[in-house]
N, C-alpha and C positions, 0 to 999 in steps of 0.2 A: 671093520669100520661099521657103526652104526648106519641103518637106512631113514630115512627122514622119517618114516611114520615113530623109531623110536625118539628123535631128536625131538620132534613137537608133540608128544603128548598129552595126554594133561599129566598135572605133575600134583593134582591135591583128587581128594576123593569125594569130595562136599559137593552139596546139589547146588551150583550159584543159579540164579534165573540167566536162561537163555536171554541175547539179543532179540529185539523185536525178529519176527520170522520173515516178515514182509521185505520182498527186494528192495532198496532204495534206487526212488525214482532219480538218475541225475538226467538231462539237458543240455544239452552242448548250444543249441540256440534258444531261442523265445520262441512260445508258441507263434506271436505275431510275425513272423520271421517275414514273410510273404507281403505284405505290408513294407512298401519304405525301404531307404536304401537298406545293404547289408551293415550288421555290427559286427564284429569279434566277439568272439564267446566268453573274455574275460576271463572271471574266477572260477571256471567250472572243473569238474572232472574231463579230462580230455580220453576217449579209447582209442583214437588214433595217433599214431605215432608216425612222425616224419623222422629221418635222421638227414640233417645237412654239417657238410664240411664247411668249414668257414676258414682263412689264415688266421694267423697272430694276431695281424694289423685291424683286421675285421671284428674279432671276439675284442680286442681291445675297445676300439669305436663303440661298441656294444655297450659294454662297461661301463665307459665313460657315459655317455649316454643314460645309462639304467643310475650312475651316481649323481650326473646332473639334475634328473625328474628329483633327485631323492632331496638335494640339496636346495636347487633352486625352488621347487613348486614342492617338496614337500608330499611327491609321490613315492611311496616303497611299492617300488614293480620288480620280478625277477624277468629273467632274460626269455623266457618263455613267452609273458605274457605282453614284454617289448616288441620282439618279433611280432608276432600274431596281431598286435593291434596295427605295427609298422606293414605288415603285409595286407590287412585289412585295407588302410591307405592306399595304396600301391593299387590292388585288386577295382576296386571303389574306383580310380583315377581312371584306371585303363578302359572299366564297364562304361564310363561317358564321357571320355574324351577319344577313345578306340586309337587309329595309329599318329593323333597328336598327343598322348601322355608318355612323358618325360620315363616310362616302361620302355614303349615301344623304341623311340629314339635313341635310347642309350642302347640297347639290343642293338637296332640296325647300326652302330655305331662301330660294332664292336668288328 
C-alpha cells in the first residue's frame, strides 16, 4: 500500500508560482471584543472544536429552524453558525440576568 507522502505528491514537473508564503491571519473575534457586549464569531475559521451529542428530535428542531431563517428572512446559515449565534444568546442572557435567565431556571428544573 502506498504511504501518503506517495499519494500527494506533486504529480507535474513545472515551476507554478508558490502561494503567498505569509501565514493567513484569521480572527475568531474582533479586535474590539473588549468593548460592548459579546458577538458570535460568525463567518470565521473556527480552531476550536466542540463535539455535542444532540437526539433526532433536537438535530430535527435545528433543521427546521436553520430552513425557517432560510425561508422566512431569507438567511442561508448552516447548523454551526445557528448554534454559536443560539449559544451566544443563551451566554449574553445568563451574563445579565445571572440566576433569573431562563439557563439557569430550566437547569434547576431539571
Amino acid at each position: 500500500m502506498p504511504a501518503a507522502d506517495d499519494l500527494f505528491r506533486p504529480t507535474s514537473d513545472t515551476d507554478q508560482p508558490t502561494a503567498d508564503p505569509r501565514p493567513r491571519r484569521v480572527r475568531a473575534v474582533a479586535d474590539d471584543a473588549e468593548s460592548g457586549p459579546k458577538r458570535p464569531s460568525g463567518r470565521v475559521r473556527h480552531d476550536e472544536k466542540m463535539t455535542v451529542y444532540v437526539t433526532e428530535d433536537e438535530l430535527l428542531d435545528i433543521e427546521h429552524a436553520r430552513l425557517t431563517l432560510r425561508r422566512h428572512h431569507g438567511l442561508a446559515v448552516d447548523r454551526g453558525r445557528l448554534v454559536r449565534e443560539a449559544l451566544a444568546l443563551v451566554l449574553a442572557d445568563l451574563e445579565t440576568q445571572g440566576v433569573d435567565s431562563p439557563l439557569v431556571q430550566r437547569l434547576l428544573d431539571e
